[in-house]
Backbone as CSV, one residue per row, in Angstrom:
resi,resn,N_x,N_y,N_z,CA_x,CA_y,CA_z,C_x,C_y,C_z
1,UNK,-34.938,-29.788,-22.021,-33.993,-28.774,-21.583,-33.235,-29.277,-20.357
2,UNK,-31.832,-29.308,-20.511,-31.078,-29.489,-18.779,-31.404,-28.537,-18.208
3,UNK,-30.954,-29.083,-16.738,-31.311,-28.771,-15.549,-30.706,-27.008,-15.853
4,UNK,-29.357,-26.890,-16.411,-28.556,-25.361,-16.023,-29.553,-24.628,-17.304
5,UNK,-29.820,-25.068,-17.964,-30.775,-24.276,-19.248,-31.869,-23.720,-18.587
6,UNK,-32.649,-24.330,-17.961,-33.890,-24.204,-17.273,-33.626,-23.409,-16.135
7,UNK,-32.107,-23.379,-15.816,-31.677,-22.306,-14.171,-31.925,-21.174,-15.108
8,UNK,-30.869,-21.008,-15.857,-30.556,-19.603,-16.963,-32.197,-19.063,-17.493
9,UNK,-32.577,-19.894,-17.766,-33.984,-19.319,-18.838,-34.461,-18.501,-17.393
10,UNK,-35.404,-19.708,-16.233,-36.265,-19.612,-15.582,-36.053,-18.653,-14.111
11,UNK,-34.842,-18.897,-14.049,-34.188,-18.466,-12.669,-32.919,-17.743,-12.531
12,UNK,-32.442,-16.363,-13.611,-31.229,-16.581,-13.696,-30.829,-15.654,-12.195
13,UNK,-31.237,-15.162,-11.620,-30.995,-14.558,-10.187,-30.302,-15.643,-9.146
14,UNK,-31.051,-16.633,-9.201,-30.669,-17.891,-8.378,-29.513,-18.403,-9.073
15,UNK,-29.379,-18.550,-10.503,-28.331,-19.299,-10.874,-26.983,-18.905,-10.831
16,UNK,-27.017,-17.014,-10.653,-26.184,-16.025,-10.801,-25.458,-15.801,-9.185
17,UNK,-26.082,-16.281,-8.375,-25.978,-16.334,-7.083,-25.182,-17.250,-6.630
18,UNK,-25.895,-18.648,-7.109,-25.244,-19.643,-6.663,-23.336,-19.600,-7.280
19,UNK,-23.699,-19.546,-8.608,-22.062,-19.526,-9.379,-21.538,-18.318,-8.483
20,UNK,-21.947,-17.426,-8.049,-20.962,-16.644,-7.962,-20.448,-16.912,-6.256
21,UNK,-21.075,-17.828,-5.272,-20.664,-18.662,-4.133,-19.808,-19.535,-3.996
22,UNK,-20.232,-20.237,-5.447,-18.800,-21.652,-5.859,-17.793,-20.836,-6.498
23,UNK,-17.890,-19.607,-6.871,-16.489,-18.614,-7.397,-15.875,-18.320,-6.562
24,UNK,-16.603,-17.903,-5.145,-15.779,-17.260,-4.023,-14.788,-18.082,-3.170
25,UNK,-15.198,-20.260,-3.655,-14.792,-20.944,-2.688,-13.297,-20.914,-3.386
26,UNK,-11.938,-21.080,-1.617,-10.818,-21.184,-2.856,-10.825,-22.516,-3.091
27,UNK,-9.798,-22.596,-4.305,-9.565,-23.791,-5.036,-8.468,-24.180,-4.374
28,UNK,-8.411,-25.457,-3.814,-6.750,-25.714,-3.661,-6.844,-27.580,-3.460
29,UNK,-5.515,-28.195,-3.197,-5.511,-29.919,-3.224,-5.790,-30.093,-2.270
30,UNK,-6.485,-31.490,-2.140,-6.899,-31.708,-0.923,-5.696,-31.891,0.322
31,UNK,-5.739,-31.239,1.622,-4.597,-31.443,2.483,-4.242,-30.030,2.899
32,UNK,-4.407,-29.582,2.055,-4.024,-28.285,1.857,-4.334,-27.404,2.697
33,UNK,-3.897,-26.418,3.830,-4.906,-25.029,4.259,-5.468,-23.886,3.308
34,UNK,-6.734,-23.868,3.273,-6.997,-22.816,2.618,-7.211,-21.338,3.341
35,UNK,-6.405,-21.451,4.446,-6.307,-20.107,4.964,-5.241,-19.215,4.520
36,UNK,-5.727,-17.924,4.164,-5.032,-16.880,3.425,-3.653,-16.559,4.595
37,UNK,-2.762,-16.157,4.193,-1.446,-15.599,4.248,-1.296,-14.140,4.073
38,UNK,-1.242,-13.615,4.886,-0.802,-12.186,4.920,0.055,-12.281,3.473
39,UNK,0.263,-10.962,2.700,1.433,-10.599,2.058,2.753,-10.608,2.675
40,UNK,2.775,-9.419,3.785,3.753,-9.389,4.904,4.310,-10.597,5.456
41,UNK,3.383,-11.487,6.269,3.571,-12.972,6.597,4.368,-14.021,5.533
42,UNK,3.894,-13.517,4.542,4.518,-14.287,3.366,6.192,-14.163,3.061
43,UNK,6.058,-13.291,2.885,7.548,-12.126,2.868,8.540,-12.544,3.921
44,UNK,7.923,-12.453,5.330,8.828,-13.025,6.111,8.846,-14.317,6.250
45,UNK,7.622,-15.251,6.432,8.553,-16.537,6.230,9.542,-16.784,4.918
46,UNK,9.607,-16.532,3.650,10.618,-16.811,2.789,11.875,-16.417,3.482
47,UNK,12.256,-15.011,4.106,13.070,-14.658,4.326,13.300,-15.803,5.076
48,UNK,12.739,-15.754,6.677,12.845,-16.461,7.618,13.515,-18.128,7.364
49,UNK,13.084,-18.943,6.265,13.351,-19.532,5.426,14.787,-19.796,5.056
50,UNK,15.623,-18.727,4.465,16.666,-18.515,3.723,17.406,-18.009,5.139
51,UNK,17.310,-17.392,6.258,17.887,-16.959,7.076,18.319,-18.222,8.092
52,UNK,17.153,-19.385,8.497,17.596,-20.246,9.401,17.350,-21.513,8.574
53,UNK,17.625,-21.571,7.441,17.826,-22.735,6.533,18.421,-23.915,7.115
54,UNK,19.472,-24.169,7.808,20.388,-24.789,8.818,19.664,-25.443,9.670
55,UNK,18.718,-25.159,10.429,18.148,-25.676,11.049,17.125,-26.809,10.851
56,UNK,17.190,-27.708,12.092,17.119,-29.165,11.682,15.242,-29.219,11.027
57,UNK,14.596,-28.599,12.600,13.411,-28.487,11.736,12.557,-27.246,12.305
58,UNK,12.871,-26.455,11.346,12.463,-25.229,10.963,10.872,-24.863,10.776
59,UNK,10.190,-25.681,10.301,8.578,-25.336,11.457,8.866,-24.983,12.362
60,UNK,9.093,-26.515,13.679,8.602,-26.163,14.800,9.953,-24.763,15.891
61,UNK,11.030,-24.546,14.787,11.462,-23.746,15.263,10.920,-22.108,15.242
62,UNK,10.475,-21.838,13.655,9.959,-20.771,13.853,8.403,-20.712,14.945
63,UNK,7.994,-21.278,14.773,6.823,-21.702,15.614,7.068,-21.200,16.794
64,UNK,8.036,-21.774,17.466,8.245,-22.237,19.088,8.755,-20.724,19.375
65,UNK,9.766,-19.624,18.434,10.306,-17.812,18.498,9.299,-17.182,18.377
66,UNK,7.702,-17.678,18.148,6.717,-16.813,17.569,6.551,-15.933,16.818
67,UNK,7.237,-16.358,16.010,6.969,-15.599,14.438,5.959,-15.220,13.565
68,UNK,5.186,-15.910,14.363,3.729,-16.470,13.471,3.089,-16.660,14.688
69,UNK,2.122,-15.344,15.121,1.335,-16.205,16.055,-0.007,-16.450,15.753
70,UNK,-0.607,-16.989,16.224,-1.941,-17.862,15.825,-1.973,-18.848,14.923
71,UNK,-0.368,-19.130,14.481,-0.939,-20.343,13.390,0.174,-21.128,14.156
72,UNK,-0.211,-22.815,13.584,0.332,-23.680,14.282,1.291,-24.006,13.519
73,UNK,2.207,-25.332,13.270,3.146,-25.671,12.709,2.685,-26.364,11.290
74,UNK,1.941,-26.790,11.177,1.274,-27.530,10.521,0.961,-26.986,9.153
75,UNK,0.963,-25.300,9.633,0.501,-24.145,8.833,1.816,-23.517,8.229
76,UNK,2.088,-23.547,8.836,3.685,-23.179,8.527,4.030,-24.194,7.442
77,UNK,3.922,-25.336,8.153,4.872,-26.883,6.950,4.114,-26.438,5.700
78,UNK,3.089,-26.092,5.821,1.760,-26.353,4.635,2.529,-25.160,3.619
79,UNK,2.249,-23.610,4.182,2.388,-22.468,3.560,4.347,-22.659,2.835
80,UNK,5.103,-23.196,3.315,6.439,-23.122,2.897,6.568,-24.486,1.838
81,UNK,5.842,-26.001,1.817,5.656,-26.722,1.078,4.981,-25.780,-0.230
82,UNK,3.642,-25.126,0.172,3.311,-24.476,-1.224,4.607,-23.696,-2.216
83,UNK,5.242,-23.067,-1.607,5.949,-22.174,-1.682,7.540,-22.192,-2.535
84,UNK,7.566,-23.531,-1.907,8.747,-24.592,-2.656,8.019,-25.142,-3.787
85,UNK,7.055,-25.611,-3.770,6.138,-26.222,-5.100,5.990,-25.006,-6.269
86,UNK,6.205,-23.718,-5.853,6.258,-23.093,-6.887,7.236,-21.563,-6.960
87,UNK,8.510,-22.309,-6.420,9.453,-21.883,-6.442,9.842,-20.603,-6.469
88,UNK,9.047,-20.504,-5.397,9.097,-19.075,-4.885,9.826,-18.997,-3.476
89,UNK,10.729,-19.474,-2.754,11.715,-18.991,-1.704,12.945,-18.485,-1.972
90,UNK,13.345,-18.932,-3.410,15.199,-18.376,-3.654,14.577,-18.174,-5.053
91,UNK,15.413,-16.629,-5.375,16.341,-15.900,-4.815,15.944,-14.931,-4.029
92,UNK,17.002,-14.834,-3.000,16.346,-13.760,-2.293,16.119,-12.468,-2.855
93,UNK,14.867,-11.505,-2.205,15.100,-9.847,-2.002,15.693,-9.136,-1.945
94,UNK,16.598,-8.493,-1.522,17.600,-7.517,-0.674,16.754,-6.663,0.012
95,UNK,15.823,-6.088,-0.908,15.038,-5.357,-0.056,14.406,-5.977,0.969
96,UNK,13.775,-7.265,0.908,13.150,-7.795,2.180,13.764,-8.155,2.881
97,UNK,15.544,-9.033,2.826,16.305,-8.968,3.647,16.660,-7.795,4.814
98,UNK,16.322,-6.514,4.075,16.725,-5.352,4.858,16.024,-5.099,5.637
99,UNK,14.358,-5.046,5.469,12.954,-5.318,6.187,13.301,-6.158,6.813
100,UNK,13.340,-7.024,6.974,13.252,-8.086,7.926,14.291,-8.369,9.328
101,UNK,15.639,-7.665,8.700,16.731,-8.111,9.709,16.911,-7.980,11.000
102,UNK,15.924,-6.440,10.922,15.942,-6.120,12.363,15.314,-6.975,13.310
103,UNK,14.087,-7.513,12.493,13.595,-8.432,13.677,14.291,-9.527,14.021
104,UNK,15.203,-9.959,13.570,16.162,-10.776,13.485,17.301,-10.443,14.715
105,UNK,17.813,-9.565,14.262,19.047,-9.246,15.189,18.578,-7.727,16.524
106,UNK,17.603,-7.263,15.436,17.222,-6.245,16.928,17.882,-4.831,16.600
107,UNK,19.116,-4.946,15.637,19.487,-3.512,15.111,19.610,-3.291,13.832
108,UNK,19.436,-2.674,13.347,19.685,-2.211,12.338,20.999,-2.258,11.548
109,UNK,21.267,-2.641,10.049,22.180,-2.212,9.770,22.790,-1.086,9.091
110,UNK,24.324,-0.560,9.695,24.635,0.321,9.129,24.622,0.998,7.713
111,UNK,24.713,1.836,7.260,24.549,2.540,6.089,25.759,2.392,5.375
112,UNK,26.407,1.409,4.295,27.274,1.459,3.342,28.276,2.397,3.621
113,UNK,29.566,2.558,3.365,30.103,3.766,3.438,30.658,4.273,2.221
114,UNK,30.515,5.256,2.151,31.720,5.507,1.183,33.144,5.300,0.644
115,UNK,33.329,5.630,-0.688,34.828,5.385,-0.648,35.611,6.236,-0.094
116,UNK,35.201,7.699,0.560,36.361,8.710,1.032,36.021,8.275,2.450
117,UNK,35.093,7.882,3.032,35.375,7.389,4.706,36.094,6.509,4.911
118,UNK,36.110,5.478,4.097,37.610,4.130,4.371,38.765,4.681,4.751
């Protein structure tokens, strides 16, 4: 009998334990951070992303406005490389554009107008 036959028969508490420890580890390439990303965090760097695109290098810029605090640049390069690898920065939101702008500019934008206010 192998070794996992003899877990299952003899031990399946232990064997059920262990798999379900190597289930919890994440999977990712080596290099990689496997530290989780806010949803929110996520959201705004794409925006953030598409907003100061122009810029020469955009890590250590968002970095240096504190956009992100507690993570370093490194984390940043990492989380926006993933991100491009699976082509998830364009197209934009509108809705998250709208979320986001204020922190950007600090006001709000106005409300559309109508065609009888022109």
């Amino acid at each position: 009998m192998g070794r996992s036959i003899h877990e299952m028969k003899k031990h399946p508490n232990l064997r059920n334990e262990k798999r379900a420890r190597e289930a919890k580890k994440p999977k990712s390439r080596p290099g990689v951070s496997l530290s989780l990303w806010p949803e929110r965090e996520t959201r705004l760097l794409k925006y953030l992303i598409r907003h100061f695109q122009d810029e020469e290098n955009i890590n250590g810029f968002l970095h240096e406005k504190g956009f992100f605090p507690g993570k370093i640049k490194e984390q940043i390069l990492s989380r926006r490389a993933g991100l491009n690898k699976l082509g998830m920065i364009y197209p934009s939101d509108s809705e998250e554009d709208e979320e986001f702008e204020t922190l950007i500019t600090g006001k709000r934008n106005p409300a559309p107008l109508d065609e009888h206010e022109v």
